[in-house]
N, C-alpha and C positions, 0 to 999 in steps of 0.2 A: 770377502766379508762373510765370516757364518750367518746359518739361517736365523739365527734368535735375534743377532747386530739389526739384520736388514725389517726382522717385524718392530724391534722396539725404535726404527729412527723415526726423528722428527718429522711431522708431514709437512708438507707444502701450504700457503695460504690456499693454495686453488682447491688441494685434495682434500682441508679440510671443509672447506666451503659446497665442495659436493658432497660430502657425511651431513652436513649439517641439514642440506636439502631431503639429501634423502632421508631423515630421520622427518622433519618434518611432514614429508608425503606419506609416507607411513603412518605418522600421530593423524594424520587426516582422514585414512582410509584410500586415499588415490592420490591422481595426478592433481594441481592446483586446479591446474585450466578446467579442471572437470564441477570445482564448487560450486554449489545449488547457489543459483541466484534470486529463486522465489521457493515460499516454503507454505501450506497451508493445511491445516486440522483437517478434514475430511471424516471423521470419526474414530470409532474406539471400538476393538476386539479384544476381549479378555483383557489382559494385560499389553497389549500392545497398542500403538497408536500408528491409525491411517493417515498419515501425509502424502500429501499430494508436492511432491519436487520436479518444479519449474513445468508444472500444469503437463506432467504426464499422469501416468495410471496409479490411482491412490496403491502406496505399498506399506508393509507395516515393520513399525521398528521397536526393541524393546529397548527399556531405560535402560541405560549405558551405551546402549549401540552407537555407531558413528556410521554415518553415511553421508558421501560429496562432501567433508568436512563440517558435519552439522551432527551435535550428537543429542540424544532425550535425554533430560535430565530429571523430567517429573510429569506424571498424566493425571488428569481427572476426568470424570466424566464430561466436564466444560471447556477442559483448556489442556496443551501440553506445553510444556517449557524448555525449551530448546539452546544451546550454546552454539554458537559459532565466532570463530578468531576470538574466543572471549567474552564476546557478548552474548548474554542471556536475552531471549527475546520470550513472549509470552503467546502464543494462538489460540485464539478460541475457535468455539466450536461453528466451523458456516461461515467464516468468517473469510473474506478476500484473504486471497495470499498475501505476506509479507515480503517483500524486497530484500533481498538479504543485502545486497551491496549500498544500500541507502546507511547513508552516517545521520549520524546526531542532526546536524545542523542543516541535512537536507527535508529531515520530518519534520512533520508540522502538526502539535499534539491539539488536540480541542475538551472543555472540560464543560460538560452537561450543564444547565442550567438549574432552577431548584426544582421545575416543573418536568426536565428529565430532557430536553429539547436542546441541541447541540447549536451555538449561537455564533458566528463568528465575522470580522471584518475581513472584505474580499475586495480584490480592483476587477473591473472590468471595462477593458478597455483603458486603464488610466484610472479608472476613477472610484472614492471609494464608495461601497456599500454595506448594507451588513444583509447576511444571507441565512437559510436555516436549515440543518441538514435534512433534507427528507428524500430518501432509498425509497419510496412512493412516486417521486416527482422521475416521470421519462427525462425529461429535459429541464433544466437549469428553467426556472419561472419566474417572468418579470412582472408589474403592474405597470399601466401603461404609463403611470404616472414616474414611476421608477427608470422605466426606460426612456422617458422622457429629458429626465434628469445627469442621464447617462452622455448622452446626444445622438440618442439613435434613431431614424430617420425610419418610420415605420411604411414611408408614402410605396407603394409598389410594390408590396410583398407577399408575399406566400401566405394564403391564411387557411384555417382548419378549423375542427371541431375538440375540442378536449374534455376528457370527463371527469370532474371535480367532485367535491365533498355534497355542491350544491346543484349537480345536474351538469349538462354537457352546456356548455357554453364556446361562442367561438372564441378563439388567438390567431395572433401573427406569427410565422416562423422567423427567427431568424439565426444568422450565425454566427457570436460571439469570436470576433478577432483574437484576443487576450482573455483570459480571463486565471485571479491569482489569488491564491489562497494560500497563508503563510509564505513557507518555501517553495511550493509545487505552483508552478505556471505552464497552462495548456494555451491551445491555439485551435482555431473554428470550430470551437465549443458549439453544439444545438442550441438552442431556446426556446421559449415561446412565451408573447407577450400577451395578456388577456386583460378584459379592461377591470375585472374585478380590483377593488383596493386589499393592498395584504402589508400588514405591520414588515414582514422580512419578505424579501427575493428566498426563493427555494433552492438550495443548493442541488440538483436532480442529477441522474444516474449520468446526462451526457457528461459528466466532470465525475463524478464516482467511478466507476465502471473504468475510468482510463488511471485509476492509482490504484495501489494497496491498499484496503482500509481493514482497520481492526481495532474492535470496539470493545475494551474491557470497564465493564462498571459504568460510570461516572467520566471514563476516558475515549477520543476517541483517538487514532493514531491514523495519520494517511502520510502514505511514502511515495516517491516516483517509482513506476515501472518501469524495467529495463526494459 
């Protein structure tokens, strides 16, 4: 077989199946197994934007760039907008990292009130509630009446001091079994029950802090953590 026969013949399913990979890892910048699986704004130099991928050392990338399969697509002083496998995601500024492996239907979007206050129905333990997001609150906050309601057994527990809007008052510690908001459901969630009355339970950092959250406008987005 001359040399022209043997470049123009037909490939194999398998041979082209490896062309096709390796085109693809290259459209990506690497290896698959290597894609960012959290991605977060960190700030802005010049023209470049500081992301922080998978909570290592803020690095900077310019629009068009691709790295770990995530490429810029737009920066502002508040936010960069990023692609990955297609989907466009939005990062603001300070804002929790984003999940990149988190699909549609594992987020759980929340939409401000008129007063600007993120309001939403939660289970805990089973049961439901409605909760208010506040990144002030240390721990998830109940009123006793609320945890009452819940069936939480306050008799024999930890109790503290906490410091409120209205002075330090004492609570109960305790530690929420379940607790479930939209898609994302955690386990031995903190708390603290105090006996003040409060229209909502506080949705507090011991449930934040263990998801991605990112809050554009009017929207708030929380994803599970890998």
């Amino acid at each position: 077989m001359s040399k022209s026969a043997r470049l123009l013949r037909p490939w194999s399913a398998a041979r082209a199946a490896r062309w096709v990979l390796a085109c693809t890892v290259f459209a990506l910048g690497g290896n698959p197994a290597f894609a960012a699986a959290s991605v977060g704004l960190a700030g802005k130099f010049g023209d470049q934007a500081l992301l922080v991928i998978d909570g290592g050392a803020p690095r900077t990338m310019r629009i068009g760039q691709t790295v770990q399969g995530m490429k810029l697509l737009a920066l502002s002083d508040q936010q960069a907008t990023v692609e990955v496998s297609g989907q466009k995601m939005q990062l603001g500024l300070g804002a929790a990292p984003l999940g990149v492996g988190a699909t549609a239907a594992q987020r759980t979007v929340l939409f401000a009130k008129s007063n600007g206050q993120f309001v939403t129905e939660c289970r805990i333990n089973g049961e439901l509630l409605r909760m208010m997001v506040d990144t002030g609150a240390t721990r998830i906050t109940l009123s006793r009446e609320q945890a009452q309601r819940l069936g939480i057994n306050l008799q024999n527990r930890r109790t503290s001091a906490v410091n409120t809007a209205n002075g330090t008052i004492p609570a109960t510690l305790i530690d929420l079994d379940k607790v479930r908001v939209g898609h994302i459901e955690l386990h031995n969630v903190p708390a603290v029950v105090i006996n003040t009355p409060m229209p909502y339970a506080l949705l507090g950092m011991s449930f934040l802090q263990r998801v991605n959250m990112q809050h554009d406008g009017d929207r708030m987005t929380l994803s599970p953590r890998y």
